[in-house]
C-alpha positions as CSV (number, residue, x, y, z in Angstrom):
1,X,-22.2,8.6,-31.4
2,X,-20.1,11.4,-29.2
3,X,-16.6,12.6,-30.6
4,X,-13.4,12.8,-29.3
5,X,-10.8,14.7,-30.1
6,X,-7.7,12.5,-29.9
7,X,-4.8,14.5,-28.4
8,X,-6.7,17.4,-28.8
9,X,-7.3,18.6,-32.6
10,X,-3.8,16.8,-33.8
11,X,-5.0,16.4,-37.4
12,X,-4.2,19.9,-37.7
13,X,-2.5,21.3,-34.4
14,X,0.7,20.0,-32.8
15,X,-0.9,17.2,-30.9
16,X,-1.5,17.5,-27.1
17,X,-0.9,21.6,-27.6
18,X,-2.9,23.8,-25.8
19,X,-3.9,25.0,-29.2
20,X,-5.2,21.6,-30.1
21,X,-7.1,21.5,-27.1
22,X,-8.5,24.9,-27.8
23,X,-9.6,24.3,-31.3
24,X,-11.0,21.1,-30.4
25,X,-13.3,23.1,-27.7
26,X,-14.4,25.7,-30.3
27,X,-16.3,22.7,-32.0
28,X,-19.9,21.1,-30.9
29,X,-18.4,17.8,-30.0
30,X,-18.2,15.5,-27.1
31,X,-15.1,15.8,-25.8
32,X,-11.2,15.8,-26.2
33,X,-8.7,13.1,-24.8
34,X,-4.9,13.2,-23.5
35,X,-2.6,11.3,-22.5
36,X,-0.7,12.3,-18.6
37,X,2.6,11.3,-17.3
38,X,4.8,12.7,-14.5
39,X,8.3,14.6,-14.6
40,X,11.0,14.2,-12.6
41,X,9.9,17.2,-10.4
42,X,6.0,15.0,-10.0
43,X,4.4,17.4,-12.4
44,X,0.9,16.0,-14.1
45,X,2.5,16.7,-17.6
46,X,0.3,16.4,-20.4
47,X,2.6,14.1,-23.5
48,X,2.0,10.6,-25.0
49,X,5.5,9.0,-25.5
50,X,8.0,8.6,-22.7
51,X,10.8,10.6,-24.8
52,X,10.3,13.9,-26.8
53,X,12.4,12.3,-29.3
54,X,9.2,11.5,-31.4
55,X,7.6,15.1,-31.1
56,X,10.3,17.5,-30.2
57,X,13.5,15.5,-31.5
58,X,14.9,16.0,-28.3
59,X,15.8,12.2,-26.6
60,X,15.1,13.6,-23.0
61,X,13.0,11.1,-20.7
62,X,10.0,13.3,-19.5
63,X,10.3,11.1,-16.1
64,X,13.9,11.9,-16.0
65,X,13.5,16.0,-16.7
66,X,12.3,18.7,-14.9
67,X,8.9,20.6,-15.4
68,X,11.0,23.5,-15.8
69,X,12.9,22.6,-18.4
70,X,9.9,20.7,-20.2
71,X,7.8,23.5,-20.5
72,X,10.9,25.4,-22.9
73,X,10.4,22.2,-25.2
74,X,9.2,23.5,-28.3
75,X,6.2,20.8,-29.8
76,X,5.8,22.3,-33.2
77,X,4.4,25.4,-34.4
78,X,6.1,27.6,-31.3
79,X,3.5,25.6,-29.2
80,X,4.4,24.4,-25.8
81,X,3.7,21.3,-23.3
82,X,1.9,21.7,-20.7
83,X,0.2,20.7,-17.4
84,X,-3.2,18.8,-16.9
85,X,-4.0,21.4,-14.6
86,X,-3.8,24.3,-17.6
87,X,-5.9,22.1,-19.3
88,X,-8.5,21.4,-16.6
89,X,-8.6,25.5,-16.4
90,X,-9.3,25.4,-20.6
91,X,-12.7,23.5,-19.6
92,X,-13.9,25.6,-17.5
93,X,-17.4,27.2,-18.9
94,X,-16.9,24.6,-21.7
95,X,-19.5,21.6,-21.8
96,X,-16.8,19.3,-23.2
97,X,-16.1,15.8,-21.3
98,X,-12.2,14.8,-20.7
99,X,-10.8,11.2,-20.9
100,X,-7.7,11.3,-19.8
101,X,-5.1,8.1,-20.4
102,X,-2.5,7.3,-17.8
103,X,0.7,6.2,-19.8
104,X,2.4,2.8,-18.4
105,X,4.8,1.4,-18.1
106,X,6.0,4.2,-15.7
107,X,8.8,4.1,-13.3
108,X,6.4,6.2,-11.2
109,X,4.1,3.3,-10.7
110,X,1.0,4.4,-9.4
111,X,1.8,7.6,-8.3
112,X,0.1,8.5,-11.4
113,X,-3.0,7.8,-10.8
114,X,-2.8,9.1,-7.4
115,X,-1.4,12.8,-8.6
116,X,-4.3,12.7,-11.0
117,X,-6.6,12.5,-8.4
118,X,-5.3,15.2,-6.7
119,X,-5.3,17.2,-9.6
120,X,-8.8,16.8,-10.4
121,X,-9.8,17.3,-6.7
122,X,-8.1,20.3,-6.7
123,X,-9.9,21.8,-9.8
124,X,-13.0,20.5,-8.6
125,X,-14.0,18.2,-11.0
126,X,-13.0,14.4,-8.8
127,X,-17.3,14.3,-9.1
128,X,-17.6,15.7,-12.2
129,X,-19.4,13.2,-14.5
130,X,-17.9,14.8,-17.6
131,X,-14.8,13.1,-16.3
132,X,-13.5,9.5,-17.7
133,X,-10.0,7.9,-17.3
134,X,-9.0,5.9,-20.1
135,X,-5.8,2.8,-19.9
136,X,-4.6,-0.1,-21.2
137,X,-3.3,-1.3,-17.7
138,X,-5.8,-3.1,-15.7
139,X,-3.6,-2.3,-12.4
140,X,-4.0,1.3,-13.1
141,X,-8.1,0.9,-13.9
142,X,-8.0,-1.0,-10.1
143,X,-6.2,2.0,-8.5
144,X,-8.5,4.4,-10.0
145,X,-11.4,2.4,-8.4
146,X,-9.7,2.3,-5.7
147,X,-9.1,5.6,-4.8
148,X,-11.8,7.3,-6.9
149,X,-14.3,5.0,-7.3
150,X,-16.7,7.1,-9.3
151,X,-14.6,8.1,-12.2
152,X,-15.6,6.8,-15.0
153,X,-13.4,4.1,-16.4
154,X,-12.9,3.0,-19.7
155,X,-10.2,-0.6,-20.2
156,X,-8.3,0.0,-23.7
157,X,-8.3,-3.7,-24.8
158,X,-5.1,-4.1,-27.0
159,X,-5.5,-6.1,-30.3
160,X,-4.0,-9.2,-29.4
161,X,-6.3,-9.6,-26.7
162,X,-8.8,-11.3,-29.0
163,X,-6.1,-14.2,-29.0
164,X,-5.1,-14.7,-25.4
165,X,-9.1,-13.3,-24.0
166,X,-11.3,-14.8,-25.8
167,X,-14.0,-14.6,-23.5
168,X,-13.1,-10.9,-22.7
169,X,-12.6,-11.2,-19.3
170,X,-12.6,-8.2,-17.6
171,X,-9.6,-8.0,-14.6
172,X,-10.5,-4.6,-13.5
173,X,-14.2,-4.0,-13.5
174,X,-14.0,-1.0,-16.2
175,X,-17.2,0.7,-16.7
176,X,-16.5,0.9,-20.1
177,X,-14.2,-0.9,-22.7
178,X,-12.2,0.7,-25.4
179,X,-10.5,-1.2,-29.2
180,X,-9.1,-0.3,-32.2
181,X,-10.5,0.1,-35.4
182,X,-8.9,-2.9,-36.8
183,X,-10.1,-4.9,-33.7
184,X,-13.6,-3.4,-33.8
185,X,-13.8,-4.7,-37.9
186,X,-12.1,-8.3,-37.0
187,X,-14.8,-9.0,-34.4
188,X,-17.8,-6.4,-34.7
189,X,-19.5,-8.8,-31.9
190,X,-17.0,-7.5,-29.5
191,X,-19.2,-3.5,-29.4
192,X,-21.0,-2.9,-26.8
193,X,-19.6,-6.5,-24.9
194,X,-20.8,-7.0,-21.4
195,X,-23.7,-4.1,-21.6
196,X,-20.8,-1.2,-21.7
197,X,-20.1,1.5,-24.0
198,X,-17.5,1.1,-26.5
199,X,-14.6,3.8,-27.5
200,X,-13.1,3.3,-30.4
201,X,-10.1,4.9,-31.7
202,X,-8.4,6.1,-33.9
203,X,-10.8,6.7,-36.6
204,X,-9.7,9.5,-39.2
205,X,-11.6,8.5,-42.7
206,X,-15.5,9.4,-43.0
207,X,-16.2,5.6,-44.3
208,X,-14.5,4.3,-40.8
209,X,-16.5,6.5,-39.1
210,X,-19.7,6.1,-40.7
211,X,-19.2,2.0,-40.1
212,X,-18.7,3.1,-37.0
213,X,-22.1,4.9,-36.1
214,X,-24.0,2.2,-37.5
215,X,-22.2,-0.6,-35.6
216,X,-23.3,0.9,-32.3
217,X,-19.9,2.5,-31.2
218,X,-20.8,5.2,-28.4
219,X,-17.4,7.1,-28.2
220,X,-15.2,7.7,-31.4
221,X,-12.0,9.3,-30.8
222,X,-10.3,10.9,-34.5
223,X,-7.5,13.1,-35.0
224,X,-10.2,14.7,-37.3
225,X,-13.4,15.9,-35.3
226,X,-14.5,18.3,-38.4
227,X,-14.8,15.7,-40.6
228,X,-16.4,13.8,-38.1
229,X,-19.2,16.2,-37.8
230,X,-19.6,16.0,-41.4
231,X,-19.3,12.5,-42.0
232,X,-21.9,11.3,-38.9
233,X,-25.6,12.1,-38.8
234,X,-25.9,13.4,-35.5
């Protein structure tokens, strides 16, 4: 089972840091993840949540600010935000893979994916099979295809899809398909669905992610890689 370090080692960074990223690459894993979204200014800014309320108690609208004035934002620990192409340079020599989530809603609509893309081909790495793209939005996974067709792509099925998709159908022909924890205890039979790989987050506690290894989950992202390394027999 590979692991992933969610928003970069946030169990004991500020999450989505460059120092979480760089921690997170110090360690024999699989890979890290982030999440991407765009300033006002069409900067690929690496943040979850829309605001910075949350992590910077400041109630600015990343699509509504400038990268300019984002990058002063203070994250926690006198760490910084940053752009996806900083942390496309952090992975240079490293063997790590990268799944990178495109946040939606966004009021930039797909130029999203698009400026990913771009972002990507400009460090070289649009071919590079170490990296995946990771969303809940099935329009998003179909633009991807669409314009990048060889990108890995992982759906994110959200938990009350087990209600309304029973059969799991899948709108965007995802080469991989993601769940939760809870989801992946509800209904075990859903791992591995369809012949694809499974990612599974977020998985913090060594007995979650020891079910998880022997229920056949390929990807495990945790805001805890070290334990992880302990807790799964690699």
């Amino acid at each position: 089972m590979k692991i992933v370090a969610h928003r970069g080692y946030s169990g004991k960074y500020p999450e989505l840091s460059p120092l979480a990223f760089a921690k997170a690459m110090e360690l024999p894993i699989h890979g890290i993840e982030c999440d991407i979204r765009l300033s006002r200014d069409g900067k690929v800014v690496v943040n979850h949540d829309a605001t910075l309320e949350r992590v910077a108690g400041n109630p600015g609208h990343i699509a509504e600010m400038d990268w300019e004035d984002l990058r002063q934002v203070d994250i926690g620990e006198g760490q910084h935000m940053f752009l996806l192409d900083e942390l496309l340079e952090m992975m240079e020599g490293k063997p790590h893979h990268i799944y990178i989530e495109t946040k939606h809603p966004s009021p930039n609509g797909e130029k999203l994916e698009q400026e990913m893309v771009n972002r990507l081909r400009l460090a070289g790495l649009l071919d590079d099979p170490r990296i995946h793209m990771i969303s809940f939005s099935h329009k998003a996974m179909r633009r991807i295809r669409s314009i990048a067709p060889d990108i890995d792509r992982i759906y994110l099925r959200r938990d009350w899809e087990r209600h309304f998709n029973r059969p799991d159908i899948l709108l965007s022909r995802p080469t991989g398909l993601g769940m939760s924890l809870l989801r992946a205890k509800m209904q075990p039979s859903a791992i591995g669905a369809h012949g694809l790989p499974t990612y599974l987050w977020t998985v913090d506690r060594p007995e979650d992610m020891k079910w998880a290894w022997s229920n056949g989950v390929d990807m495990l992202a945790t805001n805890q890689p070290e334990v992880a390394l302990h807790a799964i027999e690699l």
